[in-house]
C-alpha positions in Angstrom: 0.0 0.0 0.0 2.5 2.4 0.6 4.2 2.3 -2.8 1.1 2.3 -4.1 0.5 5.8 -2.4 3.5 7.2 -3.1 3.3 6.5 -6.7 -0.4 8.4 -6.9 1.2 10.8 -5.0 3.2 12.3 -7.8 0.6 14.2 -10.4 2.6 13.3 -13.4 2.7 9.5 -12.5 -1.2 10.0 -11.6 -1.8 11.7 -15.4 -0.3 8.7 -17.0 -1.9 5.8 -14.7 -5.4 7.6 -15.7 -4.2 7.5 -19.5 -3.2 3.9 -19.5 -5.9 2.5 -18.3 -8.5 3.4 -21.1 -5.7 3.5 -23.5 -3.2 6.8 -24.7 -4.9 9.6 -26.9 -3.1 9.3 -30.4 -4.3 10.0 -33.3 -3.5 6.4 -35.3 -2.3 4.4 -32.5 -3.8 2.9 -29.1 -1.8 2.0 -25.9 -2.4 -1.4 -23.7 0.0 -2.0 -20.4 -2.1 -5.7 -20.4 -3.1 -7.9 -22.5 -6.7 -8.3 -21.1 -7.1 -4.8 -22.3 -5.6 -5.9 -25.5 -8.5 -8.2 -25.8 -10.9 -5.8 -26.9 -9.3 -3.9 -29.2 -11.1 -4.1 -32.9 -8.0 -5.2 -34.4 -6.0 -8.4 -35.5 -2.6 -7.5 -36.2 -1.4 -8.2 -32.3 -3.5 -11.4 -32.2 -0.4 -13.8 -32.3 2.3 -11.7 -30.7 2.5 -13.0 -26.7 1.8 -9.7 -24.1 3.2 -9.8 -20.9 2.0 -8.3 -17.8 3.3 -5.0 -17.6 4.5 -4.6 -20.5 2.9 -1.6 -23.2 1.3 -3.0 -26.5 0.9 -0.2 -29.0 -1.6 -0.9 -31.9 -1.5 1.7 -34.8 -3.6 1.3 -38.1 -4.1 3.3 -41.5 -0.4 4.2 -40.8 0.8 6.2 -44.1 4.1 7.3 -42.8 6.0 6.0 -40.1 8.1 8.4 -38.7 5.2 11.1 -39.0 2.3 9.3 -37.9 4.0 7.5 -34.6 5.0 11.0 -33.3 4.5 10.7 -29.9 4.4 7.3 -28.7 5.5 6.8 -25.4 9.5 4.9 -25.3 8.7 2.6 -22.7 6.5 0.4 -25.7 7.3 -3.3 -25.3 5.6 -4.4 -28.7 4.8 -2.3 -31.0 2.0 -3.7 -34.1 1.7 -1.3 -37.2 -0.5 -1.7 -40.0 0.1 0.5 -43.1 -2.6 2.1 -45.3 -3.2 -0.4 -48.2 -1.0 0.6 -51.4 3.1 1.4 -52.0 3.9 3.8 -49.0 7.6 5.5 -49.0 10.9 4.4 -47.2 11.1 3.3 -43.8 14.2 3.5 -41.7 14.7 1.2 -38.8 16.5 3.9 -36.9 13.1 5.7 -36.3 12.4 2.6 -33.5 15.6 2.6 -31.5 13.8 5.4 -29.2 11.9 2.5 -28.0 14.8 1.1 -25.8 12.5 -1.7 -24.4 10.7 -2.4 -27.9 10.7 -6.4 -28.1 8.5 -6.9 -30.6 8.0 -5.2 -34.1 5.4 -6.1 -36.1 4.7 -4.0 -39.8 1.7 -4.9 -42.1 2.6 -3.0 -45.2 4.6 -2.4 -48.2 8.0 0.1 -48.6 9.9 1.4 -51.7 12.5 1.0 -49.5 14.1 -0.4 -45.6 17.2 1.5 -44.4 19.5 0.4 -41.8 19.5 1.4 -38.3 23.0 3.2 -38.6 24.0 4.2 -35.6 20.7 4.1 -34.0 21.0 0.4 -32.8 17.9 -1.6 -31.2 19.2 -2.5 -28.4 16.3 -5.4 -26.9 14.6 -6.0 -30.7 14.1 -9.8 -30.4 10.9 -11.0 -32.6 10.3 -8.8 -36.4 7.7 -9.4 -38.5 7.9 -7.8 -41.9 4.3 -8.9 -43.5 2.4 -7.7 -46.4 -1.2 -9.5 -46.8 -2.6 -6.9 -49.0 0.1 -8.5 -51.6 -0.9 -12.2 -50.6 -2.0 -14.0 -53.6 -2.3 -11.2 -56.0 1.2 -9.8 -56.3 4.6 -9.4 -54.2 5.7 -5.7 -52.4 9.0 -4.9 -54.3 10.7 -3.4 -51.5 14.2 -3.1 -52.0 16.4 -3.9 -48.9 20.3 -3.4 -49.1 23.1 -5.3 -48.0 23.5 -5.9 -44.1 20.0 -3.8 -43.3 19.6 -5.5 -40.1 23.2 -6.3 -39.0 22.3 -3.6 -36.4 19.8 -5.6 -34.7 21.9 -6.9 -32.4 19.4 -9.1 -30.2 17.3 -9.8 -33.3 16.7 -13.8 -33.0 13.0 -14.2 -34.5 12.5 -12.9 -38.8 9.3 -13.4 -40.5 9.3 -12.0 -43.9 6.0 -12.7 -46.1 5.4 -11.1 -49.2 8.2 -9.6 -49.5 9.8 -10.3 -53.4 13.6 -11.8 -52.2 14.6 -10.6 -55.5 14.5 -7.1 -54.5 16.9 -8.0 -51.5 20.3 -7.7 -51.6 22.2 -10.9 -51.9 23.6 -10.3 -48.4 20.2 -8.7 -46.9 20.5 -11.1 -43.7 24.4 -10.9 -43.5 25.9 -10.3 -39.8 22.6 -10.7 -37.7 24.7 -12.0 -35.0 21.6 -14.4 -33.0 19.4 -14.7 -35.3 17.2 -18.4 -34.9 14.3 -18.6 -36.1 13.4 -17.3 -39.9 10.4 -17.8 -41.7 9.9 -16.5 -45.6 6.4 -17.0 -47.0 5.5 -16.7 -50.4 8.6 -14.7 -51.1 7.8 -14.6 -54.9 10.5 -16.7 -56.3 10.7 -19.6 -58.6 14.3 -20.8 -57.6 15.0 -22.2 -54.7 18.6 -20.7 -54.7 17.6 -17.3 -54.6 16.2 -17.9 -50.9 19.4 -20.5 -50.1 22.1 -17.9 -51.6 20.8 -15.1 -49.0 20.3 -17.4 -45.9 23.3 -19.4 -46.1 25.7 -17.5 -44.1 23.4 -17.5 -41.1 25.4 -19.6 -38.6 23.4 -19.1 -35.8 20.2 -20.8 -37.4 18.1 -23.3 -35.4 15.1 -23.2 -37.2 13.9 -22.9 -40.5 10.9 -22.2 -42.4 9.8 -21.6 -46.4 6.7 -21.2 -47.7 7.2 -20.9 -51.6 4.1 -22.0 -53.7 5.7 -20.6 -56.9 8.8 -23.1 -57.1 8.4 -26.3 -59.3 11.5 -27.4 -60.0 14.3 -28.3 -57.1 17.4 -28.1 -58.7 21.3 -28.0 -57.5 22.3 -24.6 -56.0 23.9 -21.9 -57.9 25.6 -20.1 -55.0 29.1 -19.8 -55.8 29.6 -21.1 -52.0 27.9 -24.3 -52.6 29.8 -25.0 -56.4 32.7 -26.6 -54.6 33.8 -30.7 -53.9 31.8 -29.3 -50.1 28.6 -28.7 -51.6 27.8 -32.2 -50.3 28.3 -31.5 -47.0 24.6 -29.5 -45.0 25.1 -26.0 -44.6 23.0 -25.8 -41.4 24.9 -27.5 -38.6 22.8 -26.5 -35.6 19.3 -26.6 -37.9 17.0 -28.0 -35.2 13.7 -27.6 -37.4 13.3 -27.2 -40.9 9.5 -26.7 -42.8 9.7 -26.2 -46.3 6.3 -26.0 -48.4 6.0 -25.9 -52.1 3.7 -26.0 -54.9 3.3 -28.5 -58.0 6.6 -29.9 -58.0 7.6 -30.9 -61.9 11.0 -31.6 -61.4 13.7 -33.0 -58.8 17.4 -32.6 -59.5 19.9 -35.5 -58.0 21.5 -34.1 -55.0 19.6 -30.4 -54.8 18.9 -31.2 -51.7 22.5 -32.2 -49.7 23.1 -29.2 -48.2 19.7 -30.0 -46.0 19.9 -33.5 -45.8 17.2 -33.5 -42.9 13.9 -32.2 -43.0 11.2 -31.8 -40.0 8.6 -31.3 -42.8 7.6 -30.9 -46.5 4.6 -30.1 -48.1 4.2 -30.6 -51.8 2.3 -31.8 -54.9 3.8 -34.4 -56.8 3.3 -36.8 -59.6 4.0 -40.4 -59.0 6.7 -40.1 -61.2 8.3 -37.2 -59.5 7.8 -38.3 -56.0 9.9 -41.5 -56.8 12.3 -39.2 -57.6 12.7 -37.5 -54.1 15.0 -39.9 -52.3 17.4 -39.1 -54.7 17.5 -34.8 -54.3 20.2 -35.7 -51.1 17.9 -35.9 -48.0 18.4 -38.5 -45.5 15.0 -38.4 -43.6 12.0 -36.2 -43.2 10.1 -36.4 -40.4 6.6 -35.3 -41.4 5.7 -35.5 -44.8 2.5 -33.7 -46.5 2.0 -35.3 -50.3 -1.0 -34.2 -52.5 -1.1 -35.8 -55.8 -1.4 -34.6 -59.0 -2.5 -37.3 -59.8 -3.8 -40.6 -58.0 -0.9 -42.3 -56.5 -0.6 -45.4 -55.3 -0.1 -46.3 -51.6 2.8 -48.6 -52.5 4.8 -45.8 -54.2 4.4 -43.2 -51.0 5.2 -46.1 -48.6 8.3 -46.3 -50.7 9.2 -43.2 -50.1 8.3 -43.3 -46.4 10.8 -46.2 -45.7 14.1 -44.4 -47.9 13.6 -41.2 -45.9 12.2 -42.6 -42.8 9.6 -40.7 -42.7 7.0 -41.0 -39.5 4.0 -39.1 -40.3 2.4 -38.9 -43.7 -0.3 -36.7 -44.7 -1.6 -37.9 -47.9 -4.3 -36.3 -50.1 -5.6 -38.2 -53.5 -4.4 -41.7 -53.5 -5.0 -44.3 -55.3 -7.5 -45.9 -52.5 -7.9 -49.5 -54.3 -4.1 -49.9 -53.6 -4.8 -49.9 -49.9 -4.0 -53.4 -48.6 -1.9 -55.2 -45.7 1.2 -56.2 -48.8 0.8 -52.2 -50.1 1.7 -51.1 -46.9 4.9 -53.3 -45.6 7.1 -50.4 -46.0 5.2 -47.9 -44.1 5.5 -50.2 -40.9 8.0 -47.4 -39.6 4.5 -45.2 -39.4 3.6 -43.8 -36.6 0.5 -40.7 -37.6 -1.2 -41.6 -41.2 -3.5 -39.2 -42.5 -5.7 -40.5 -45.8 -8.0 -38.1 -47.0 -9.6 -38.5 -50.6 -10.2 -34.9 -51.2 -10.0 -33.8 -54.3 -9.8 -37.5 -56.2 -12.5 -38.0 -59.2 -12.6 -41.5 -58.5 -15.0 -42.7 -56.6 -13.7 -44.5 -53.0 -14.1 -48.5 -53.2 -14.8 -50.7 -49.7 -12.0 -49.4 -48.2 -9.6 -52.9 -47.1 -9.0 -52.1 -43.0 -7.0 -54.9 -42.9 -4.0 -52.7 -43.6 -3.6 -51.5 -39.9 -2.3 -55.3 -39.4 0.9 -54.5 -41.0 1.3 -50.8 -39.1 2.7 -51.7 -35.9 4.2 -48.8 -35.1 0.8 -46.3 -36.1 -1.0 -45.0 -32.8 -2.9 -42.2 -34.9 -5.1 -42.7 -38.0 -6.9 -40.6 -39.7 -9.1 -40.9 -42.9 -11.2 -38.2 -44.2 -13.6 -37.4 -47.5 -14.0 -40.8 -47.9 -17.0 -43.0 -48.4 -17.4 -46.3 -46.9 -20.5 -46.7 -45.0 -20.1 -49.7 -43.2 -16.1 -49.9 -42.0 -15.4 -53.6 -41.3 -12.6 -52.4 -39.0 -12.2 -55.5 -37.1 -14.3 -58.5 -38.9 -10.7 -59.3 -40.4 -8.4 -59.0 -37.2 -8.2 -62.5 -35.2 -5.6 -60.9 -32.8 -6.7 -57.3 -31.2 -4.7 -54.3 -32.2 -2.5 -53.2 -29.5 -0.7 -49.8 -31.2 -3.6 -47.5 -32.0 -4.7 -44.8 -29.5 -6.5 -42.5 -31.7 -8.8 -43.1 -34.8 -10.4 -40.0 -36.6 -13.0 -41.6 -39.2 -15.1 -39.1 -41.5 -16.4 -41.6 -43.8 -20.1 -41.1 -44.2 -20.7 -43.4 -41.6 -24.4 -45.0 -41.7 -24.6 -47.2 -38.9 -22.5 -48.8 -35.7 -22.6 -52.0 -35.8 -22.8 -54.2 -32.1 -18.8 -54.8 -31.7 -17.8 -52.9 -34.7 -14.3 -51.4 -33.0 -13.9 -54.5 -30.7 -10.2 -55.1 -31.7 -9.0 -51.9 -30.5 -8.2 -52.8 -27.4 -5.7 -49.7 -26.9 -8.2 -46.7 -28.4 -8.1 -43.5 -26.2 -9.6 -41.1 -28.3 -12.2 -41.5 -31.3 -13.9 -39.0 -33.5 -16.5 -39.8 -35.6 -17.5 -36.3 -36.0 -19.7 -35.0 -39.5 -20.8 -38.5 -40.4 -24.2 -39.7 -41.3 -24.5 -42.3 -38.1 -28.2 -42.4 -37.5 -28.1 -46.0 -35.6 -25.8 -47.0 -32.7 -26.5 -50.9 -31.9 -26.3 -51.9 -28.6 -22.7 -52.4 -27.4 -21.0 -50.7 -30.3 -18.2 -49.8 -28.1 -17.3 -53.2 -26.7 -14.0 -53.8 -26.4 -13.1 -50.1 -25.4 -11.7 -50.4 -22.2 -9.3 -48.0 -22.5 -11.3 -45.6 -24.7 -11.3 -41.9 -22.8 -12.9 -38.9 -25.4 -15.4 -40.0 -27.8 -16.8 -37.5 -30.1 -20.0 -38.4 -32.3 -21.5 -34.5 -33.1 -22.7 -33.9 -36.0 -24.6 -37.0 -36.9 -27.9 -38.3 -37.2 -28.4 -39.9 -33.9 -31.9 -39.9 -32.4 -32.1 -42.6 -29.7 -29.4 -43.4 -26.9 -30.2 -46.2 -25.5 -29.1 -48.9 -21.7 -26.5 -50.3 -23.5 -25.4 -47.7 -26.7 -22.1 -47.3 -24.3 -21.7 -50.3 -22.4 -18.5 -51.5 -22.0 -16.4 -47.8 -22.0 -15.3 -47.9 -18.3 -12.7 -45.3 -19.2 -14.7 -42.4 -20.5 -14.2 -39.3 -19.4 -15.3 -36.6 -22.2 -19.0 -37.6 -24.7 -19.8 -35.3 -27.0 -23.2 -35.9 -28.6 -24.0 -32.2 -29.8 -25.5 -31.3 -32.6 -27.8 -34.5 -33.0 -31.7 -34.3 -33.9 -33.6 -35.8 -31.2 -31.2 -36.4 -28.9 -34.1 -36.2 -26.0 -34.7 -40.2 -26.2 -32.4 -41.2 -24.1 -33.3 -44.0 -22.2 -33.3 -44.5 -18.4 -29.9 -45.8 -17.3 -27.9 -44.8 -20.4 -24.8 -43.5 -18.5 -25.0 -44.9 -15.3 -22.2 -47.3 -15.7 -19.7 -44.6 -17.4 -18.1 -44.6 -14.0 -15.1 -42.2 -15.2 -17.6 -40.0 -17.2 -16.1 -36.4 -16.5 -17.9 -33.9 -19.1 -20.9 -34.8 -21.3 -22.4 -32.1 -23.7 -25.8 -33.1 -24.9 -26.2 -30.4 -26.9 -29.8 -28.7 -27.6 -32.6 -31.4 -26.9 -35.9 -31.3 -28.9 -39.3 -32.5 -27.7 -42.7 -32.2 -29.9 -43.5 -28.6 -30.2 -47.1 -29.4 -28.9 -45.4 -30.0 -25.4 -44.8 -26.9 -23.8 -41.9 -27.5 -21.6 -39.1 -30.0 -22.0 -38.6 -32.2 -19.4 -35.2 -34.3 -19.0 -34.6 -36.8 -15.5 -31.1 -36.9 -15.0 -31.2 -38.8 -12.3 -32.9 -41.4 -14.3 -30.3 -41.2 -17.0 -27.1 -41.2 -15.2 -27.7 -42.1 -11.7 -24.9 -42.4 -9.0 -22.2 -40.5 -11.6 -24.3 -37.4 -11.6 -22.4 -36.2 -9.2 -19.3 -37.0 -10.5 -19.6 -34.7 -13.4 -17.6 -31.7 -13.9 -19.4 -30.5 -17.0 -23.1 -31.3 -18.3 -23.8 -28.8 -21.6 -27.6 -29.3 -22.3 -29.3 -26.5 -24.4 -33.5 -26.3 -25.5 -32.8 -23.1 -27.2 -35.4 -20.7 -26.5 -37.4 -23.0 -24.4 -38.5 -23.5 -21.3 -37.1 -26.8 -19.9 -37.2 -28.8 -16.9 -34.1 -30.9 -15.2 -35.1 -33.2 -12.7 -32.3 -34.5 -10.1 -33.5 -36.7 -7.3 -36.9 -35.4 -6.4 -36.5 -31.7 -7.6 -37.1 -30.3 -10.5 -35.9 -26.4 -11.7 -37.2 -24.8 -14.5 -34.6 -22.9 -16.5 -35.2 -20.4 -19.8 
């Protein structure tokens, strides 16, 4: 108490404290020392940046020119979020910002003819910059021309993100001398060659992670830095790369050995023929951790497991495949698995009786995923005569009908399953056998209209039911839950009754007896009206 009457004690300190709390008076800009006030603040462009607790936040829009329009800010800013007025706007200087000596974070949503150095004017606590034009996303890149060693000045700079920017218009040496810099990111930096990016990145030492977003490159082919065009170009050029996320477009073409100087990858993303993606053991990586493949074309299972087992890959996200290939002998060389996503988006064939038996040979998959498909009736475990022991998780958006009694009974190890955004209007009595271990299980979205005694018997793990968004979900007969003795949270979503009956009446006691009181979280909605819980011998009316 007594420093906090000193400090209101003081009419300057007073003038300020009244200021910051409903944010500074400036013309383009608004002042937060929180970031609960942050929170309601009609803007985006701080939405990702982290706020700490006593820490100033300045948010500044329809920003023309920098140095004239930020006039007045106070130097104690922490982070500091701009966004420019749509169209080219003039040169910036990074000088202007080292009169924030506590600035942390710089963020700038906007296009320059120009970016000048700091000279001497360093920025002494810069960590995080953000140099991003959207209004150039998709439509054309902001030609901004930054000279050699710009941000060699930045002396604490550690965290680049550069999107939209044209690399082109960069000097070759634009990221030269940033003495800590970690983590860069370059989206959609208009380029068609990958060496354009490499050539300007290569000299950062300091690198840990790595990240590329180029939809415009096609063809992967052998470095033309005059670094790399040496008997070392073999050899990576990132020593200490922790993380690296590169993400193409159509990919045409693969050149032997364009990738060596990488050799590991935590993640690609591409499109690729068959033909082409055959090709990608040989560009010089050694393993890729996480690999996103659409096809051009269909492509055969076979082919991608291929690829999965040179590169030892261990998560696969897979759009557009060849789905008759799937089978238990396709699959041998994607035993290394351990996430599988199959999704048939975007494939003008239509999806065959999908063969489960291929999750026999995946000993090491505890996630699978399968989306856009069709197959009504998954016979999941009518072909497994011992019960699957790897797989925790199972996502299934097939177009579900019906769940048959013992449909998942082999799955003796399922924790989570989502069968969300299917058509399953029928749940057979115990469904869910086998399920011991099961612990979420998420069905909204469906058809379901009747729960019945035994629709969840045998789920002795359960903690979290969703059920929302389910016509009809008030027939749900006595006794339903009562044996869901680990049942945590259970949203029921919005019940319906006839409209001739005036009030909607649910007994929860009669639906999940002794566990009632168990629960943490029951979400029930009847819209706009009137229903009527009973629990024990009580009954409340609510709105």
């Amino acid at each position: 108490m007594e420093e906090m009457r000193s400090m209101f004690s003081h009419p300057a300190v007073l003038f300020l404290w009244i200021q910051s709390s409903s944010g500074w008076m400036h013309p383009k800009c608004q002042i937060y020392d929180s970031s609960e006030d942050l929170e309601h603040f009609p803007t985006w462009i701080c939405s990702h940046i982290p706020h700490h607790a006593e820490r100033y936040t300045a948010a500044c829009q329809d920003v023309t020119a920098i140095e004239e329009d930020l006039l007045g800010l106070p130097p104690n800013i922490n982070t500091l979020c701009i966004s420019m007025t749509h169209g080219e706007n003039r040169s910036m200087s990074l000088g202007f910002f080292s009169q924030f000596q506590d600035l942390e974070y710089l963020y700038i949503d906007g296009c320059f003819t120009q970016i000048l150095p700091s000279g001497n004017s360093h920025l002494l606590n810069l960590q995080h910059m953000y140099l991003i034009d959207k209004w150039g996303t998709g439509s054309g890149c902001c030609d901004c021309h930054i000279g050699p060693h710009t941000f060699i000045d930045l002396v604490k700079l550690c965290d680049l993100t550069i999107q939209g920017y044209r690399l082109t218009a960069m000097s070759p040496d634009v990221f030269h001398g940033i003495p800590l810099l970690q983590s860069l990111i370059i989206i959609e930096p208009c380029v068609d060659d990958l060496s354009e990016i490499l050539c300007r990145i290569m000299t950062i030492k300091s690198l840990i992670e790595l990240k590329i977003v180029a939809p415009e490159i096609q063809s992967i082919n052998q470095s033309n830095c005059s670094i790399l065009i040496t008997n070392e170009s073999m050899k990576p050029v990132f020593n200490n790369l922790a993380f690296s996320d590169f993400s193409f477009g159509e990919i045409t073409h693969i050149e032997e050995d364009a990738l060596a100087w990488l050799q590991n990858l935590t993640m690609l993303t591409g499109v690729f023929s068959q033909e082409v993606l055959l090709d990608l053991p040989l560009s010089g990586i050694k393993q890729i951790q996480d690999f996103s493949c659409s096809g051009i074309n269909v492509i055969d299972i076979e082919s991608i497991c291929n690829v999965v087992f040179l590169l030892s890959i261990k998560k696969i996200f897979v759009n557009n495949f060849n789905t008759s290939s799937l089978s238990m002998s396709s699959v041998e060389l994607c035993t290394g698995l351990e996430y599988m996503y199959l999704s048939g988006l975007g494939s003008v064939h239509p999806s065959p009786h999908l063969k489960w038996n291929f999750i026999s040979s995946l000993k090491n998959l505890n996630q699978l995923d399968i989306d856009f498909l069709r197959d009504k009736n998954p016979e999941i475990c009518s072909f497994q005569k011992q019960p699957i022991t790897w797989l925790t998780k199972l996502t299934l958006l097939i177009n579900i009908q019906i769940l048959f009694a013992k449909q998942f009974i082999c799955l003796v190890k399922l924790q989570y399953l989502d069968l969300t955004q299917n058509l399953i209007s029928n749940i057979e009595d115990f469904a869910f056998l086998g399920l011991t271990n099961l612990e979420s299980l998420d069905i909204t979205s469906n058809n379901i209209t009747q729960i019945n005694a035994n629709t969840f018997y045998g789920l002795h793990s359960l903690t979290w039911l969703d059920l929302r968004n389910n016509p009809l979900i008030h027939n749900i007969e006595a006794m339903s839950f009562t044996h869901l003795m680990s049942l945590r949270q259970v949203f029921l979503g919005q019940v319906h009754n006839p409209l001739t009956e005036p009030v909607i009446k649910l007994n929860l006691t009669l639906i999940f007896g002794g566990i009632l009181s168990q629960l943490t979280h029951l979400y029930i909605s009847s819209a706009m009206r009137p229903m009527q819980l009973t629990i024990g011998i009580l009954g409340q009316t609510v709105g």
